[in-house]
Steps between C-alpha positions, in 0.01 A plus 500: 500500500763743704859545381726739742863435360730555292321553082739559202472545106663265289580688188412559200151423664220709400270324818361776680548277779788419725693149520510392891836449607419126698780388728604164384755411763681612828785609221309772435418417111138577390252428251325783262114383521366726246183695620301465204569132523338474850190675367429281271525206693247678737233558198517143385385421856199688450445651862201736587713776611908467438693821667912430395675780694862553400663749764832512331745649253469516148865530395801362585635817726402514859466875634497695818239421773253789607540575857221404725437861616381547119243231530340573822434852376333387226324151575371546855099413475299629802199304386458084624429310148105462433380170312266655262747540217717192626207294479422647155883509391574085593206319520277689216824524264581251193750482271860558520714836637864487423714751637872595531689778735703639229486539147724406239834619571416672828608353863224446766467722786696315847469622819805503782557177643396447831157709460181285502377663179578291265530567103367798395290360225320274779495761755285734260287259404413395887473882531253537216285200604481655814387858386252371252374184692246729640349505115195268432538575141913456413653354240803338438639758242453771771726323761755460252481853368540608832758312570707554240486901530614408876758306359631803270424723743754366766752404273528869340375346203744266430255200555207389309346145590287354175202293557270304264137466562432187317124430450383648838127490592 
């Protein structure tokens, strides 16, 4: 499951994760799906491998984008994506991996319109899948280690994605 919008906290909520602000009409009113909500709907389905990415905010204030000269700098991967480690990563994988851009409280990392980036949650974790692919023996926590220290890293420390590794094998 992807999610690249708009994510919000409903207070008082103590959820780690995000509500996703759904668009219910043209009049621009929306409906808060909460996050945890959506996961558990995905474990009573019982899937071999269930990834939930959430590549949005995690409170209810939108900040500045990052400019794309920031990104390239740090995201540009000389190497073409080997299978080893995607093979062992997708197809080897069970369970379920639940993961938001931003913790609670904190705003997820945009980048400048116009750029073909993307969010900056999704563009570091392309950019880690990438660098590691090559990796016969990876693991899921490792990607999303990684990621998240690119995450902080770009953001000045200001952003923190979370991520649950439910039962993985």
């Amino acid at each position: 499951c992807y999610y690249t919008g708009h994510g919000v906290r409903v207070a008082p909520s103590v959820d780690p994760w995000p509500c996703l602000a759904l668009p219910v009409n043209n009049e621009g009113l929306t409906k808060a799906i909460p996050g945890s909500a959506l996961l558990l709907a995905i474990k009573k389905r019982h899937p071999r491998l269930a990834i939930v990415f959430l590549d949005c905010c995690n409170r209810p204030v939108i900040t500045k984008a990052i400019s794309k000269t920031d990104f390239n700098k740090e995201l540009i991967i000389k190497k073409k994506p080997a299978l080893p480690g995607l093979k062992t990563l997708f197809l080897k994988s069970k369970g379920l991996i639940a993961s938001c851009a931003a913790t609670k409280g904190e705003a997820a990392l945009t980048v400048v319109k116009g750029t073909p980036l993307g969010g900056g949650f999704t563009t570091g974790f392309l950019a880690t899948l990438k660098h590691v692919g090559h990796k016969p023996s990876i693991s899921w926590a490792s990607v999303l280690e990684t990621t998240s220290g690119l995450c902080a890293r770009l953001s000045n420390d200001k952003q923190h994605p979370i991520y649950s590794k439910c039962s993985i094998s």
